[in-house]
N, C-alpha and C positions, 0 to 999 in steps of 0.2 A: 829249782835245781841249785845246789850248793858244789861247789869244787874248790876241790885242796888246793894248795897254793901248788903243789909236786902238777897235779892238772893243768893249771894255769899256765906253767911253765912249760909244760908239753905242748899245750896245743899254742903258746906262743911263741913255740920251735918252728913249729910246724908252717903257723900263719909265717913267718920269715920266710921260710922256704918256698913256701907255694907264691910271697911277693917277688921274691928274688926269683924265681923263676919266671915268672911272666913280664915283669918288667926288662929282664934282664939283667939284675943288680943294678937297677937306676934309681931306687927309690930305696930307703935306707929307714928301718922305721926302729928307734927304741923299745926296750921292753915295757915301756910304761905307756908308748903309743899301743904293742899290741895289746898289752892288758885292757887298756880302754877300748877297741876293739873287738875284745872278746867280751867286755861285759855288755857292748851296745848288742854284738851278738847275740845275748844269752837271753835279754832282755826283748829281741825282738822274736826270737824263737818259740820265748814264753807267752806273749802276744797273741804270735798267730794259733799258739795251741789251743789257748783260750780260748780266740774266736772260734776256730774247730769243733771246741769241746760244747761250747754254747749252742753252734749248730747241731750236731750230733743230738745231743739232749733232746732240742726240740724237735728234732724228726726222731726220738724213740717216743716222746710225748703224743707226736703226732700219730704214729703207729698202735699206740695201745687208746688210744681215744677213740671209742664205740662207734662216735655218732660222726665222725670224719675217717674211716680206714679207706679209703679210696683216695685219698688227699696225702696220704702217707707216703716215703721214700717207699718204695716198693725193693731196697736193697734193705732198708732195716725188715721188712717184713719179712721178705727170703731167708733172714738171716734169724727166725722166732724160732723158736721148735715146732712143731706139727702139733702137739695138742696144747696150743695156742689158739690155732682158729678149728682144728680138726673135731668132732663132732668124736665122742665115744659109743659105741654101739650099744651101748645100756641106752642113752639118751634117741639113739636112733629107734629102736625100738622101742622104747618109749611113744616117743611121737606118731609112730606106727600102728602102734597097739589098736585093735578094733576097729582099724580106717577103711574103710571102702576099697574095692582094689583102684578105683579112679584116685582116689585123695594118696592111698601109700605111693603111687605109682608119682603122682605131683611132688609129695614132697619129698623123696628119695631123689627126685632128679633135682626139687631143686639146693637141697644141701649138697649134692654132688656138683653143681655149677656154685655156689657159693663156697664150697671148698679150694674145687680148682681154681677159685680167683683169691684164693685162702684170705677169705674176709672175717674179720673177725665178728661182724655186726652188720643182724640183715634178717628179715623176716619170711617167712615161710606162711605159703598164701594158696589157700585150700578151698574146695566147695563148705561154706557153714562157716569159716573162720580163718585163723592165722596165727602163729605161732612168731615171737620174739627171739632170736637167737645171741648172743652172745658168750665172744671165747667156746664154741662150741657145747654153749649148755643151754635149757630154754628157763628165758627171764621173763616171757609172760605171751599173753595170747589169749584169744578167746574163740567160743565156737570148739567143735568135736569134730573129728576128722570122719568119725563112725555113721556121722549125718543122723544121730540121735539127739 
């Protein structure tokens, strides 16, 4: 963060006023006292943003990480789009496609419970086999849902 000296000067009006108000004009501080005051400010401002920013990151790291989405902020997850973890209906029928009505009836239900926990990564587990899911597309699997 960079500020003009015109800045500097404003908000070391301002820091005056808000001391002289609370002290009650007992404490008298130079403009070269607030200046150094604003810069420990500015400095410690940019600190904590950093630490912030450095957590953020790692709970967005953590949230798009396959093999841990359970372990993720569940506020950065809320905050993905929908087909992020949502399944697109080409892929649902896909996976559907010449399944037994026992195996469609299993794994409809359970992309629909993996949805509403909008997981991004999570297997789908059928009579003959299982299906790999991730970001709502399938990454691998084995076995037929058709029970051929």
């Amino acid at each position: 963060m960079i500020l003009t000296t015109d800045q500097v000067n404003a908000i070391a009006a301002v820091i005056i006023v808000i001391i002289a108000a609370i002290t009650g004009g007992a404490v008298k501080l130079t403009p070269e006292q607030v200046n150094t005051l604003i810069v420990a400010a500015v400095a410690i401002i940019g600190g904590v943003t950093a630490v912030l920013q450095t957590k953020q990151k790692k709970d967005v790291v953590a949230a798009m990480d396959p093999l841990t989405p359970q372990a993720s902020n569940p506020n950065i997850i809320a905050a993905l789009p929908e087909r992020t973890w949502k399944m697109t209906d080409a892929t649902r029928r896909w996976l559907t496609f010449d399944a037994t009505p026992e195996n469609k009836e299993k794994i409809l239900s359970q992309i629909a419970d993996a949805e509403s926990k909008q997981m991004v990564s999570y297997r789908i587990e059928f009579a003959g086999g299982y299906s790999d899911i991730e970001y709502g597309a399938l990454v691998g699997g084995q076995g037929n849902p058709s029970g051929k």
